[in-house]
N, C-alpha and C positions, 0 to 999 in steps of 0.2 A: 499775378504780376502787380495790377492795383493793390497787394496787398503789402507788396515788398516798397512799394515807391511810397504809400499812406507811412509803412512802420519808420522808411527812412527821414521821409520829410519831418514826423514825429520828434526820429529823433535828434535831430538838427536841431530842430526849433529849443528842444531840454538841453542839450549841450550851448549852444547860442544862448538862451536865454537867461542862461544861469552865469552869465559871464556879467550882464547885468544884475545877478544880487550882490548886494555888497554886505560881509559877516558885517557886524559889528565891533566898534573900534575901542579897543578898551585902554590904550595908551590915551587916545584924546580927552576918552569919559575921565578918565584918574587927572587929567592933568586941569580939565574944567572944574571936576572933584573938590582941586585944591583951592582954588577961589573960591567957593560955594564954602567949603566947611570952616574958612574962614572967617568969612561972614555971618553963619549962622551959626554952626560948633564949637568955635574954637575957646570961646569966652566959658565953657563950662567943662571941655573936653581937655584944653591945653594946645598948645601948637603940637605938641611932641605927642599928646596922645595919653598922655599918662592921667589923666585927668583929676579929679581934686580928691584928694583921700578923707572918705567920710560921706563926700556929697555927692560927689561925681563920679562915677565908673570912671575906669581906664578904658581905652579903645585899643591901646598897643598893646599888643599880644597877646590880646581877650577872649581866654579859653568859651565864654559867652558868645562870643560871635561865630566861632566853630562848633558849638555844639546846639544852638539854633537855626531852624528852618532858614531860609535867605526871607521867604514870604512873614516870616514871623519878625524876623526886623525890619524889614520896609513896613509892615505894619505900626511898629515904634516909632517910626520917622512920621507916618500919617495919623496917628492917632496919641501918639505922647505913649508916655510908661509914669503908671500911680502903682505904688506898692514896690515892696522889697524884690528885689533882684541880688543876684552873688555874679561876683567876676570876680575871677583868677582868687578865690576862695575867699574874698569881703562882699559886706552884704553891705548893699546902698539902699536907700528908699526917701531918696530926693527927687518929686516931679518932673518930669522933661516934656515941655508944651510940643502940643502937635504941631508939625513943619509941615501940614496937608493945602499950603497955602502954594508951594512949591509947584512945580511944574515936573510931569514923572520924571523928566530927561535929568531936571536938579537931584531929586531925590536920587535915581539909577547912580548920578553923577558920583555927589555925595560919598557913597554905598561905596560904587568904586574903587573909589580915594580911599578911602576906611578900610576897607579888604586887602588893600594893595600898599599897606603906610606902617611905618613903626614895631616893620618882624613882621607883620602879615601878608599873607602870600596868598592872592586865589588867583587860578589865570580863567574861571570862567565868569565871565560879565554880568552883573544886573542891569537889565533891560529897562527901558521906559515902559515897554511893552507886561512885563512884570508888574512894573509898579501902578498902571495903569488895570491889571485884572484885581491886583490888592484894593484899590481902590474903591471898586463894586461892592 
């Protein structure tokens, strides 16, 4: 009997307590996103994404982005990109300073906004929590 009243209260408490996690909000991140890459993107990236041909990748609709790690470009945002890269089949190899000055929630934010902007489609989140283990 103690064992049926321990399992139940157990499982209360997993049901109950999980009413307090909250997923993560990935409408709010994309729309923080969009202040953030303004500010620090947008002058190399473009508003639109399409970014400067010759010097600047595009971000809109950057077959680069989907076929990179998510940990491989939050890596780019923390540490800069030196050397040639191709997106959507041109080769850039103009410096991008590291943005590790950011705060992970910026960077996730960012990340977000980019994923979710100009044809690109992800509906699963980068995390602070991510950007935070990148970090290490």
């Amino acid at each position: 009997m103690k064992k049926i009243v321990a399992g139940s209260v157990l499982l209360l408490l997993m049901i109950g307590g999980s009413a307090f996690v909250q997923s993560y909000d990935l409408p709010q991140s994309v729309a923080r996103g969009k202040e953030l890459y303004v500010t620090y993107c947008q002058n190399c990236h473009m508003e639109d994404g399409k970014g400067v041909g010759g010097a600047f990748p595009p971000l809109a609709k950057a077959d680069y982005l989907k076929k990179q790690p998510v940990a491989s470009i939050i890596a780019i945002l923390l540490k800069g990109q030196n050397g040639e890269i191709t997106v959507n089949g041109v080769s850039y190899n103009t410096p991008m300073m590291p943005l590790d000055y950011l705060t992970d929630e910026q960077i996730a934010d960012i990340l977000n906004y980019t994923y979710n902007s100009w044809g690109n489609k992800s509906v699963k989140a980068v995390t602070p929590a991510q950007v935070k283990k990148a970090r290490q």
